[in-house]
C-alpha positions in Angstrom: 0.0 0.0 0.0 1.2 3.4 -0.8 2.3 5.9 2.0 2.0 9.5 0.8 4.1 10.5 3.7 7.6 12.0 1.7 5.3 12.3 -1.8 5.9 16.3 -2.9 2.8 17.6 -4.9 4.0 16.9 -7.9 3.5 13.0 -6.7 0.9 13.2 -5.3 -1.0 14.8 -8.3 0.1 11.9 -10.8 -0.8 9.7 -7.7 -4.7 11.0 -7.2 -5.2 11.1 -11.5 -4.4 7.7 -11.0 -7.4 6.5 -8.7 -9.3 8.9 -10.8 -9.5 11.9 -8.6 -9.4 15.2 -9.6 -5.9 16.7 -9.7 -6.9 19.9 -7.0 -7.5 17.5 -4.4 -3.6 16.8 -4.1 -3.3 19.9 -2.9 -5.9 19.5 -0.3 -4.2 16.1 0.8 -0.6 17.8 0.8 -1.9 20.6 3.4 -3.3 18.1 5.4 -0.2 16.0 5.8 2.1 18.3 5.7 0.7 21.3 7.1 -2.2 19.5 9.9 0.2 16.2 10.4 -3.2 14.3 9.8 -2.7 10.5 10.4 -6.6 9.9 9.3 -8.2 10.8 6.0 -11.9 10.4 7.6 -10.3 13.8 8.9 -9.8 15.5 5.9 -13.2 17.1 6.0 -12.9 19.2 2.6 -12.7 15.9 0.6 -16.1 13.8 -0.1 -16.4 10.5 1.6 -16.2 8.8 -1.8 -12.9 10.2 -1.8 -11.7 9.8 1.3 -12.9 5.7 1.3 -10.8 5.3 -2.1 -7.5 6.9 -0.6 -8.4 4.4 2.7 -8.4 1.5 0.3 -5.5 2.5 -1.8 -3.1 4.1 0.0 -2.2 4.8 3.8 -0.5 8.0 6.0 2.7 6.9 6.6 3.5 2.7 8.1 4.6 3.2 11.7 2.5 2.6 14.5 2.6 4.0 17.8 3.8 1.3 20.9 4.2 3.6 23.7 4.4 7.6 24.7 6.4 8.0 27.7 6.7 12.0 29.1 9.6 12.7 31.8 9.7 14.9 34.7 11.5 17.6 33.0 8.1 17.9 30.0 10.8 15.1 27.1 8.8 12.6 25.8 9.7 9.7 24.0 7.8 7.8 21.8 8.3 4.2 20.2 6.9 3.5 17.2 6.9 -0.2 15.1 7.4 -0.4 11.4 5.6 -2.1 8.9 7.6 -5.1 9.4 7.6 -5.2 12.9 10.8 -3.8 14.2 11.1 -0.8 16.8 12.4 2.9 16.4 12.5 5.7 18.8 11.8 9.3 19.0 12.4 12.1 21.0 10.4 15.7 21.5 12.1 18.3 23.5 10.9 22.0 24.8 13.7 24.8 25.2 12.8 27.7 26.3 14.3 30.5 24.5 17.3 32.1 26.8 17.6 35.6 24.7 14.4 37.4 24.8 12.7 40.6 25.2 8.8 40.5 26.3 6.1 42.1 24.2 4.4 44.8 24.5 2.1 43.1 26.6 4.9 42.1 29.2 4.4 38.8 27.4 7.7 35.9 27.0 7.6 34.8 23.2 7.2 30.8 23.6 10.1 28.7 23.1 10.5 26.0 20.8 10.7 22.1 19.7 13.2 19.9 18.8 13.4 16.4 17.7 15.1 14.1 17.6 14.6 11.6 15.0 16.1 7.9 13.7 17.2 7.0 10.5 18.4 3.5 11.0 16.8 0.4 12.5 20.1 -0.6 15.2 23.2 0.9 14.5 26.5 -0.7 13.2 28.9 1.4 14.7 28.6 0.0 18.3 30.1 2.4 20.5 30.3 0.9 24.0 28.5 3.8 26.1 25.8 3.8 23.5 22.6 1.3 24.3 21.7 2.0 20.6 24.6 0.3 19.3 23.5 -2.8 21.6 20.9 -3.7 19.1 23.2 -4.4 16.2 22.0 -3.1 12.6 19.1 -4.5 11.2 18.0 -1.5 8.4 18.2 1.7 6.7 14.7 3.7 7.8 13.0 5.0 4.4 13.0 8.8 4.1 9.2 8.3 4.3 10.0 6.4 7.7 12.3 9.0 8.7 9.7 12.2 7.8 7.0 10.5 9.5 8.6 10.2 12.8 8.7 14.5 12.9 4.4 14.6 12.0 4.0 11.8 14.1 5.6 13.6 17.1 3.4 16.9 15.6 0.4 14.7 15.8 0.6 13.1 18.9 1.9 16.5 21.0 -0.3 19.0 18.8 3.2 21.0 19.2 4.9 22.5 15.8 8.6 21.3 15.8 11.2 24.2 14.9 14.0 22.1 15.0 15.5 18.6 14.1 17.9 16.6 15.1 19.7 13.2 13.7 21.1 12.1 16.5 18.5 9.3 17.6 19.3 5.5 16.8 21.3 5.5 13.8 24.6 6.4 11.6 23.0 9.1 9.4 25.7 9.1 7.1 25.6 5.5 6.5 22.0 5.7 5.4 23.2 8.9 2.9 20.4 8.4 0.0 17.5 8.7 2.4 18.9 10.9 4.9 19.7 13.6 2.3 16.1 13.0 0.7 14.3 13.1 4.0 16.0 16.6 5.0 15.2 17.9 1.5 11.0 16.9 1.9 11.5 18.5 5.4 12.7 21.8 3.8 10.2 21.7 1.5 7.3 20.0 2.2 6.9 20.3 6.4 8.6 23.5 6.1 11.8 23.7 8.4 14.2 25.4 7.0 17.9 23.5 7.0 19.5 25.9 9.0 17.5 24.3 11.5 18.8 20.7 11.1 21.2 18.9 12.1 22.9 15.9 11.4 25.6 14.0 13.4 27.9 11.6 12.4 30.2 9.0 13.7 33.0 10.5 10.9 32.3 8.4 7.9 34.6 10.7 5.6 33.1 9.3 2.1 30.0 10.7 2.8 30.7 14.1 4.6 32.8 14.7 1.5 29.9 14.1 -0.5 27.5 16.1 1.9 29.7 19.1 1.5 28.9 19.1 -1.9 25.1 19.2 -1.8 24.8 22.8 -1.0 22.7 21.9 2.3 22.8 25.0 5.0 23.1 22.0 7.6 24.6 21.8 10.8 26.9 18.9 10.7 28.3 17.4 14.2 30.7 14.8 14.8 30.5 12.2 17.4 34.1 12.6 18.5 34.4 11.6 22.6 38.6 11.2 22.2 41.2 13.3 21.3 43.4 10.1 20.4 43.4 7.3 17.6 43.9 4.9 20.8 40.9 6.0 22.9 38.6 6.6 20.2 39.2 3.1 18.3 37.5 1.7 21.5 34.9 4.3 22.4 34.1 4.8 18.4 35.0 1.8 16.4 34.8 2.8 13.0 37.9 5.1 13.6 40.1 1.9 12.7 38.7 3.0 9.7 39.1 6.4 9.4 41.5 8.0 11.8 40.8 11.0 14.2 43.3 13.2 11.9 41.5 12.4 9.0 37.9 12.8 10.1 39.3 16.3 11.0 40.4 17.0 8.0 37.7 16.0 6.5 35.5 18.0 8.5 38.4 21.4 7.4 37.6 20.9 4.2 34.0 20.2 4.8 34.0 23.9 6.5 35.8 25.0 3.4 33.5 24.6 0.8 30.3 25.4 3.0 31.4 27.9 4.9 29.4 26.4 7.7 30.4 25.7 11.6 30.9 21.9 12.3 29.7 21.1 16.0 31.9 18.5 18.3 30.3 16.3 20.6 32.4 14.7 23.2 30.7 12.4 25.9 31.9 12.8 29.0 33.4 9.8 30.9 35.1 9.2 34.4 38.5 8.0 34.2 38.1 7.5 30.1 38.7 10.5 28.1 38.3 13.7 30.9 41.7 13.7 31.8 43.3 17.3 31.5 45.7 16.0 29.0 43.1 14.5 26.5 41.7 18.4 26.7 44.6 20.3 25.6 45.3 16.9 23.0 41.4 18.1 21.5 42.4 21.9 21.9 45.2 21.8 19.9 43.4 19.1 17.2 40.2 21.3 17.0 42.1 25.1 17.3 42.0 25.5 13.3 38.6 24.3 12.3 35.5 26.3 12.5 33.5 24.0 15.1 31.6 24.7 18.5 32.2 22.3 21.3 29.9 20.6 22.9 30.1 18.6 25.9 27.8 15.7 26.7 27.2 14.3 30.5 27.2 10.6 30.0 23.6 9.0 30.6 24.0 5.3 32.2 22.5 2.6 29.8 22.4 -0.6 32.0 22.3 -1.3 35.9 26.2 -3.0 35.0 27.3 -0.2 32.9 30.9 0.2 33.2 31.2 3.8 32.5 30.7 6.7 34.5 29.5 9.9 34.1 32.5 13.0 34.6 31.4 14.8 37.8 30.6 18.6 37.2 34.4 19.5 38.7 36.1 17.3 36.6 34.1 18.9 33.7 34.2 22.4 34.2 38.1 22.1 34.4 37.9 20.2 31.2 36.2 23.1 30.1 38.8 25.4 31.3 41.6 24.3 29.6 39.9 23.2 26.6 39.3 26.9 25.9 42.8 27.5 26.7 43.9 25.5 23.9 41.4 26.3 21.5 40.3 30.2 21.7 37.5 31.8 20.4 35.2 28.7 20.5 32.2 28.4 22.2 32.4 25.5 24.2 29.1 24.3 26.1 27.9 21.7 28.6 24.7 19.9 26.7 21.9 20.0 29.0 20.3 17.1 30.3 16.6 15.6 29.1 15.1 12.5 29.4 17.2 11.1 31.6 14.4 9.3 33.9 12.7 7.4 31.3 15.5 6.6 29.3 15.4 9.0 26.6 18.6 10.9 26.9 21.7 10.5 24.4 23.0 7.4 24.2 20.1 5.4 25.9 17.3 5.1 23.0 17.6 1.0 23.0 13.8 0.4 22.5 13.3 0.2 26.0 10.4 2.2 28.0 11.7 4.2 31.2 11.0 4.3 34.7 8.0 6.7 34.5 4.7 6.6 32.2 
């Protein structure tokens, strides 16, 4: 059965001549979809019931179904959806509130705003160790329809309008390129966030950030870096074997070069693993040429015999210190924490539902 989630107009006019519809009603079913995030065509009140019975029968919105909706003390909520053939994804909604403001006229504060995060793989290959993603092994790429539906699914379900995405859920990005790069595009054009509000992390597969930098995408690209060395990060990201920490920022140099866009780094903090004082001036002196923002993840336990640790807030801020010391004139921040209590925080989307409902 067709999904019309990820059809543009164009698409979906050929599709509705095809069940013998005429053409104007595309557009009807486009704004509903894209603009309402309707999940039910008896909804779609403008179309006659004739209509809306055919399009029942021939075609559906979007595959995945919803298994649970979990909603933590801090307003995150996580949601697990099932595919069409049965496996499990995982989604995450957060609320920021905006920092920089100025009230209205009416003394009011502007609202802030939405962000997902989203999946685009089934698993994840890469298996870093203080990830509960990469746990579950790789089973699929999502579809860009799968990966497009997860953001009006989350619209749907919350009745909130998402400003902002983020690939950062289960998932190398860059190892599902095709769909990834189609699913941001039908974002842009179709949902209607613009790319400077994307972003897309990667584990530092160089093929493919050399080919992203040549798409002409106003992205936000961030790598998953958590070690300064090639001897720490072959064991907390395994695919540098592959391609080397020097290389990866090189890659990322040259990625900056023909953009002109700001890479992020993300760097998971861990007690005893990679916060020593020495791996931060080792990162400040790798990172002080390249146009990047720092940021700096608290680890989020993933099992009750996890054998990491998160830093403590000491041992971080010094991190901090003499990272900046190393590396001036980037901003280097401390990523807040969301989700934490029902397992919905980075590194802990492993299918599993938290400890509140």
């Amino acid at each position: 059965m067709q999904s019309l989630i990820g059809l543009n107009l164009n698409e979906l006019e050929s599709l509705v001549q095809e069940l013998g519809l005429e053409k104007f009603r595309a557009k009807q079913i486009y704004k509903w979809i894209y603009s309402k995030s309707c999940r039910d065509f008896d909804e779609m009140t403008d179309l006659s019931t004739k209509a809306r019975d055919l399009l029942k029968e021939k075609s559906s919105i979007g595959s995945l179904k919803l298994v649970t909706r979990e909603i933590s003390s801090d307003g995150t909520e996580k949601f697990l959806f099932e595919t069409s053939q049965g496996e499990k994804i995982e989604s995450v909604l957060m609320y920021f509130e905006n920092v920089n403001y100025s009230e209205d006229e009416g003394g009011n504060t502007p609202p802030g705003r939405y962000s997902a995060c989203i999946s685009s793989q089934v698993g994840c290959a890469v298996a870093c160790p203080f990830c509960a993603t990469g746990t579950l092994g790789f089973k699929r790429n999502l579809s860009a329809s799968e990966i497009i539906e997860q953001v009006l699914f989350m619209q749907n379900l919350s009745e909130k309008r998402i400003a902002n995405i983020v690939y950062m859920g289960q998932g190398e990005p860059l190892n599902n390129y095709d769909s990834v790069l189609k699913s941001i595009k039908r974002i842009r054009e179709d949902v209607g966030i613009g790319v400077r509000h994307i972003t897309v992390s990667t584990s530092g597969v160089i093929p493919k950030i050399e080919a992203l930098a040549t798409e002409d995408l106003q992205i936000t690209l961030a790598l998953s870096l958590h070690d300064s060395t090639d001897q720490g990060r072959d064991y907390l990201v395994p695919i540098n074997s592959k391609w080397p920490v020097f290389e990866v920022i090189d890659s990322l140099k040259d990625y900056v070069r023909k953009t002109k866009r700001r890479v992020t780094i993300e760097y998971v903090m861990l007690d005893g693993v990679n916060d020593s004082l020495d791996k931060a001036k080792i990162l400040g002196e790798l990172i002080k040429d390249l146009h990047c923002n720092v940021n700096l993840i608290p680890y989020n336990s993933t099992d009750v015999d996890d054998p990491f640790k998160r830093s403590n807030s000491k041992r971080v801020e010094e991190f901090s210190k003499v990272l900046k010391q190393h590396c001036k004139g980037k901003t280097i921040t401390v990523r807040k924490e969301r989700g934490h209590d029902i397992k919905a925080a980075c590194g802990q989307l492993a299918n599993s539902v938290g400890s509140k409902t």
